[in-house]
N, C-alpha and C positions, 0 to 999 in steps of 0.2 A: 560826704555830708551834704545837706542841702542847702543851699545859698539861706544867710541871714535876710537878706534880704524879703525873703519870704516870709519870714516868723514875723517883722519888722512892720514889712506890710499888712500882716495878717492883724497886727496890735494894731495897727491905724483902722483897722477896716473895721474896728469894734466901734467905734464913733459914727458908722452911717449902716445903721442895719434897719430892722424891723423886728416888733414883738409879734410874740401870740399869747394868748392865757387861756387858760382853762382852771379854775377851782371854787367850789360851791356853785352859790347860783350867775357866776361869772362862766360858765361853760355853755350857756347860752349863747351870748358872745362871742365863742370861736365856734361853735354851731351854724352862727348865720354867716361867717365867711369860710369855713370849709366844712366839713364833713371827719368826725375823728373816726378813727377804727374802732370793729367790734368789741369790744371790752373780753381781755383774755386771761386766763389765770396767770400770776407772775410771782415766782421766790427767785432767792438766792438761786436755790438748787437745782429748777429748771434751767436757768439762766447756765450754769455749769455740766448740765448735762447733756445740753446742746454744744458747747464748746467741747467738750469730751466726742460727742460725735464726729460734729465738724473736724477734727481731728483725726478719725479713724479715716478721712477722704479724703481724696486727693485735693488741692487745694480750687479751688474754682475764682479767678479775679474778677473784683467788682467790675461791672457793666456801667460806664459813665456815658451816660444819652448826652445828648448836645455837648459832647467833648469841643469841638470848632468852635461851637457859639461862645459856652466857658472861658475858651482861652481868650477869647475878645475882650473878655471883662479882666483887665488889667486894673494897674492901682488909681486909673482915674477913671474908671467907670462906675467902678466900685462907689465911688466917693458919690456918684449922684443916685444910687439904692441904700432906702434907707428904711429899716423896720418901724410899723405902725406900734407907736408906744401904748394905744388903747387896749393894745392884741396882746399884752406878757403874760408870759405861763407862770401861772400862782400869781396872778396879779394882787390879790389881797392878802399875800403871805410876805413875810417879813423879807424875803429877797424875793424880787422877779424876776424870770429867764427870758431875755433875747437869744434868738434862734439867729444863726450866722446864714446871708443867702450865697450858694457856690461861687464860685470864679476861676480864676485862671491858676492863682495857686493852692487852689483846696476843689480839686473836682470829683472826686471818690464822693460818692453818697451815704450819707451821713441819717443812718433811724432815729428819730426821735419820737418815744413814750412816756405817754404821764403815766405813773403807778397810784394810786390810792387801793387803800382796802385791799391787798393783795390782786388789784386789777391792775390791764393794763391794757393801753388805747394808742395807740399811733395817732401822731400827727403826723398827715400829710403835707408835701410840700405844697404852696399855692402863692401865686403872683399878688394875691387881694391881702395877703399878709404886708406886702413891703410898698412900697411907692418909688417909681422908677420916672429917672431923668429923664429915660427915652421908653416910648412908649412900644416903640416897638421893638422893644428887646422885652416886657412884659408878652406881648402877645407872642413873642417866639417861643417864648417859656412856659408855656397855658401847660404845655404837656409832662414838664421837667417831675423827677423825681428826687427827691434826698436832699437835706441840708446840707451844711460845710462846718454844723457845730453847732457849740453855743456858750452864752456866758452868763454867770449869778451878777445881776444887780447889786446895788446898796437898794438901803429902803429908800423909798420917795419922801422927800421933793429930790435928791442927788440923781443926778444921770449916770454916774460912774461904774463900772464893773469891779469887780476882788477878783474872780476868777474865770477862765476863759478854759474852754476845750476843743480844740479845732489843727486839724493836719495832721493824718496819721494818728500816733498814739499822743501826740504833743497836746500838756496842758501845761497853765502856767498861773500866778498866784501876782499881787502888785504888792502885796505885802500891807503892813503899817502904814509904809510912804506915799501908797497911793501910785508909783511908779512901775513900772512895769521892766524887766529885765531878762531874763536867764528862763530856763523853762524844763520841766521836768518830762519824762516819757512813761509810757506805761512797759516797755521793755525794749533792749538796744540788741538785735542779732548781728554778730559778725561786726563786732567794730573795729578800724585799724583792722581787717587780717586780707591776706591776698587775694580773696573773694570782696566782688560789689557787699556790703551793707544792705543790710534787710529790714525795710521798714514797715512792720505790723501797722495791719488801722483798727481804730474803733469805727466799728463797723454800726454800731444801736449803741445809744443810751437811753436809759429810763429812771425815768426822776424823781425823784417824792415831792412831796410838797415843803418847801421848806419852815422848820421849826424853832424857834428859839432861835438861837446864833450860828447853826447849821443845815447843812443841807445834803442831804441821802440820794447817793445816785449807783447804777452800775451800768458796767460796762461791758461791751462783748469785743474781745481782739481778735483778728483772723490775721493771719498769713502763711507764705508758702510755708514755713518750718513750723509754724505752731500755731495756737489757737487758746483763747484761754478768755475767763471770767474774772470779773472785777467788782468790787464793792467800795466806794469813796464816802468816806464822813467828813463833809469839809467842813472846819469851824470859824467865823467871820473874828478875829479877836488879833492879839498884839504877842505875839504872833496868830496869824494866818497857821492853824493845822488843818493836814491834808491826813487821816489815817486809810492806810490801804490796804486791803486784803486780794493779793491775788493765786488763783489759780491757774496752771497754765499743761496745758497738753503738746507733746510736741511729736509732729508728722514727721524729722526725720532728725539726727543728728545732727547738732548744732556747735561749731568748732567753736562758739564766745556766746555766751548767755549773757549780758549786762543787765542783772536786777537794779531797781527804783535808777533806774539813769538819768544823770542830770547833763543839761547841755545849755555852754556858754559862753561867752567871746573874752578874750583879750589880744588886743594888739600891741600895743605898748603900756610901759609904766615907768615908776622910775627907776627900775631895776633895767630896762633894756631903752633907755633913754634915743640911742641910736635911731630908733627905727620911726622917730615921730617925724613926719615928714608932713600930718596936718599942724597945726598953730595952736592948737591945744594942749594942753600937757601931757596927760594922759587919759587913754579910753580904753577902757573895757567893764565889762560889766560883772565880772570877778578880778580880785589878784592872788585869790590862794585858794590850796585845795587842805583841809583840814582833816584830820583824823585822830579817832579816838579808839584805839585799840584794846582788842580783849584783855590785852596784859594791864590795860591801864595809861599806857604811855600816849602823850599829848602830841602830835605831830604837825607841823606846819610848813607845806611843800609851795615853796613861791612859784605861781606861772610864768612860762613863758611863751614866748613865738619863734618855734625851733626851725630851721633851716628849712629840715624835711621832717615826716610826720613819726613823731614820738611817743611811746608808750611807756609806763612807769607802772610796774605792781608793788604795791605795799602788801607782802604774806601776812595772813593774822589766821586769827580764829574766831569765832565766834563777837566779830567786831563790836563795840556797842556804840560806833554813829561814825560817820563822815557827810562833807558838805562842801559844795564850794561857796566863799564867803567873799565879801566885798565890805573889807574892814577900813578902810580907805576913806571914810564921809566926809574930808574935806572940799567944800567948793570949788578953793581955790587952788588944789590940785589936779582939777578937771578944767573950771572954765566954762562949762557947755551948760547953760541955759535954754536947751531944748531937748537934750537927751537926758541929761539930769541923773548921770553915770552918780553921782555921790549919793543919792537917793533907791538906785538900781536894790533889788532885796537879795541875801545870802540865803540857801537854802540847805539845809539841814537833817540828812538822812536816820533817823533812829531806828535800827530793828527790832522787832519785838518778837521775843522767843528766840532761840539759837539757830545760828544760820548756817555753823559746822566752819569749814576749813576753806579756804580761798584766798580773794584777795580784791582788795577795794585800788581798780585799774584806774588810771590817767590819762588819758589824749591828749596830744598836744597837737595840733595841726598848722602849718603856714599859712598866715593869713597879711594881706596887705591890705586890708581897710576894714572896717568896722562892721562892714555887712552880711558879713558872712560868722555863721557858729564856727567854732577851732577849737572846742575845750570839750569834754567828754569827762566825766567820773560816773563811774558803778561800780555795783560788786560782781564778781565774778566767782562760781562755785568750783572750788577745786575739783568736785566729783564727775566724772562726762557725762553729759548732756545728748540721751540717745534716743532715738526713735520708738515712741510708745509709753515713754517715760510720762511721772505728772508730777508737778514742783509746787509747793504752795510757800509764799513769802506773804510775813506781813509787817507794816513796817508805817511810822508818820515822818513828814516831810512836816518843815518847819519853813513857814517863810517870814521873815524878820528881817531888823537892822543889826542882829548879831546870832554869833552859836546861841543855840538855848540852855546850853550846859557850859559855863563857863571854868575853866579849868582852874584850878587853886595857885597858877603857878603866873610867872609873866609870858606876855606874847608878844609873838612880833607883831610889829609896829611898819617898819618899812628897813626894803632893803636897795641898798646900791652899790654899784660897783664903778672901779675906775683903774688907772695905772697903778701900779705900784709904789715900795720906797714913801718916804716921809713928804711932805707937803714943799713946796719952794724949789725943789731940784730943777738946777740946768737941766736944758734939753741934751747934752753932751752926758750928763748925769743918768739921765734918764733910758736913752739909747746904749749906753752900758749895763740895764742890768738883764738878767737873764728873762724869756716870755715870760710875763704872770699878770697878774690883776689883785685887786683889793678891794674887799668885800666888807662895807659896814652895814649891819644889822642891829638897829633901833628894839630893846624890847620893855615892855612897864606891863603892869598890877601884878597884882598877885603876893609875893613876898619883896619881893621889891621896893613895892611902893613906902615902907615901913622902914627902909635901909638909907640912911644917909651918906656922902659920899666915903668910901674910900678904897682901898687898894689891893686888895687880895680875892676880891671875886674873878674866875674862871673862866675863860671863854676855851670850851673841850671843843676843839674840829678837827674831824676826821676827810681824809679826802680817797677816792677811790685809786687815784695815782697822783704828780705831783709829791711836791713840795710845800711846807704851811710852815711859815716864817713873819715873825714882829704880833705876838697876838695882844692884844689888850680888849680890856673891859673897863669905861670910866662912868661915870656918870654924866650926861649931859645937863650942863649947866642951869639952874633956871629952871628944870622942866623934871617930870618923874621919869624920864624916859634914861635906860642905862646902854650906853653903843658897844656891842664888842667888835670887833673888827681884825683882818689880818688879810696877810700878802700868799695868794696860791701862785708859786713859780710851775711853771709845764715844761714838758720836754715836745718842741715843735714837730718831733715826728711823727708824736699822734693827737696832733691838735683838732684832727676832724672827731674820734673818740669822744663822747661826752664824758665828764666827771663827777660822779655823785660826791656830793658836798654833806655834811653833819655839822651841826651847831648846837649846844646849849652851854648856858649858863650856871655854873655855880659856885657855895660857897663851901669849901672843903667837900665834907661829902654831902654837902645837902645841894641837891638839885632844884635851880629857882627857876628855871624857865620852859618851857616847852622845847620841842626840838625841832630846830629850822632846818630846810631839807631844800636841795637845791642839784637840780642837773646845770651843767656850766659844758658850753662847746668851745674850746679854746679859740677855733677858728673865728668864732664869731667875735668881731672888734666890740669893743665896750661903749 
């Protein structure tokens, strides 16, 4: 996976770029500071049948000119190039596009075309677009070709961006909040498997003019395994919807195909409390990975930061959504007033149309600080992925402060763990009982919320070995929130083993909560 730090800086660098525009009698205006392409026919279906091609060929990697000079432009050079805000594309359309200039971590060149009218024009790269600290890094660059990307404005007077496309297949949404967090992909090859990870780029986009509260763009992906066509309706609103239409061609056999892939951090929270060694409480920019299953069933898989790198499939069929979320919006469970982790947006995969047989995968990677992505969900198609083959998915991302489909039942809330046995025990007590830990899981709405306290609701946990001993379900005093809770005893000698954990709640036979889902490494101290 590639260091966070790059996404991280990539999001700062959206603060010093430069515009271009071109729309109506505003294409005068980027006429007299560059020169656009010849106006060329554009559909969908060209666009797709050039990936179909591209496909049939071996693969050819992009040519990045001034690669040395590139890498020079680090996170503080970056910071004194900044895009000409007179220069945005569709400047008098309801969002303006900032065009990203290259650097050290985004050097692949990057097409960028306006579409109108079934036309289409290339904008070229050019130094008169941006204004540079140092001047002679402009005049190094007279020759450079390709962008590094680009991002949809808010309307003016606001400076702010909603959405950003840049590195590889990496885009990313700030949501409602205005914050920026977690980032989606246009497709994940080879995730977790014993081969390097294969990261497609977007190689061209072409843009429409933006209308109403959205904005029409597609995209062209190339890499060694595949190659494939794009189509994005993004719509500016509460939530932020991304709908996608992709087609994709693939050059040879592909041992993991990860459709609509999402990618996102967690280091600590309060479930692995251990590992906070910043002053913070907790950081990550999800705590759970959600799903909503063919059959119906509500799933809620707490993250973690596993030893070494972990992978979880959830079987289904025909899924009808998964997402990883960051339900956690307390301030003062983070603390951090410049990351603004409580604010970070959950995002939201819906498919649309039948997706068949598979399984919506998990990554979990080690990670010891904040800057680096560790968290991976997609779907994965049970059927092989072979050379020749063509796959079409289509499917909206959601980015928001919550699931967009809110389940009828309760949810969790937060989970922790700690020793064993009853509260107050001697340490003499305490070193007498056999390995285990104890697991409280906080959950409210849904039917819950309507139930006053008392004494016969359910806590159902299943463990995949072990021991599950002392379970209760109470209500937490004061608050709508109901705890179930209980003691998992292990057998030490296979404490390095992980153990799939089951949780939900109910009343006789009626099912009130969602079902909490948990890998636990005995090895790993609490």
């Amino acid at each position: 996976m590639p260091l966070r730090t790059t996404r991280r800086n990539l999001l700062k660098f959206t603060g010093a770029g430069g515009l271009l525009a071109v729309a109506g009698s505003s294409a005068q205006s980027v006429e007299a500071r560059v020169r656009l392409g010849p106006a060329r026919s554009f559909s969908f279906d060209a666009l797709r049948e050039h990936a179909r091609t591209l496909a049939s060929k071996p693969y050819a990697a992009p040519v990045i000119s001034d690669a040395k000079l590139l890498y020079s432009i680090d996170f503080d050079a970056i910071q004194k190039i900044r895009f000409r805000p007179e220069d945005a594309l569709w400047k008098d359309a309801p969002f303006p596009v900032q065009l990203f200039h290259p650097h050290r971590f985004a050097q692949k060149p990057v097409r960028i075309y306006l579409v109108d009218a079934g036309q289409a024009r290339e904008v070229p790269f050019s130094t008169d677009l941006f204004e540079y600290g140092d001047p002679a890094l402009a005049r190094r660059l007279a020759h450079h070709r390709g962008f590094a990307g680009f991002r949809v404005m808010d309307p003016a007077p606001a400076k702010t961006d909603w959405l950003a496309f840049q590195g590889a297949s990496y885009f990313r949404s700030c949501g409602p909040s205005g914050q920026y967090g977690m980032s989606a992909r246009g497709i994940a090859v080879d995730t977790a498997m014993p081969q390097p990870e294969e990261f497609p780029d977007f190689t061209a986009f072409y843009i429409e003019r933006p209308v109403g509260d959205s904005v029409t763009l597609y995209a062209l992906l190339d890499g060694p395994s595949l190659s494939g066509a794009y189509r994005f309706v993004c719509r500016r609103g509460d939530p932020v919807v991304t709908e996608v239409h992709a087609e994709l061609f693939m050059r040879r056999d592909i041992g993991r195909l990860g459709v609509a892939p999402l990618t996102s951090m967690f280091w600590y929270g309060e479930n692995n409390r251990q590992r906070a060694v910043d002053w913070r409480p907790e950081i990550h920019d999800s705590d759970g990975l959600a799903v909503w299953t063919g059959a119906g069933e509500r799933l809620w898989r707490v993250l973690e930061n596993p030893p070494v790198v972990k992978t979880s499939s959830f079987v289904d069929h025909n899924p009808r959504g998964f997402g990883l979320s960051q339900r956690d919006r307390n301030f003062d469970h983070y603390q951090d007033d410049g990351a603004f982790y409580n604010l970070r947006p959950s995002v939201w995969v819906e498919p649309l149309g039948a997706w068949g047989g598979g399984a919506v995968q998990l990554v979990e990677i080690p990670t010891d600080d904040e800057i680096h992505d560790n968290i991976v969900a997609y779907w994965t198609p049970r059927q092989p992925v072979r050379a020749g083959t063509r796959w079409t998915f289509d499917y909206r991302l959601y980015w928001g402060n919550d699931e967009p489909f809110v389940p009828p039942v309760g949810r969790v809330r937060d989970t922790w763990k700690g020793r064993p046995g009853m509260a107050g025990l001697s340490a003499s007590q305490v070193a007498a009982l056999p390995p285990g830990i104890k697991f409280v899981i906080d959950f409210s709405g849904g039917p819950l919320a309507a139930i006053e306290q008392r004494y016969d609701l359910d806590a159902v946990v299943t463990a995949s070995r072990g021991r599950i001993d002392d379970r209760h379900v109470l209500k937490v005093v004061g608050t709508d929130r109901w705890r179930a809770s209980f003691d998992l005893y292990t057998d030490d000698a296979s404490a390095n083993d992980p153990i799939e954990l089951r949780c939900y709640v109910r009343l006789g036979e009626r099912v009130l909560t969602e079902t909490w889902l948990y890998q636990y490494i005995a090895a790993r101290s609490c």
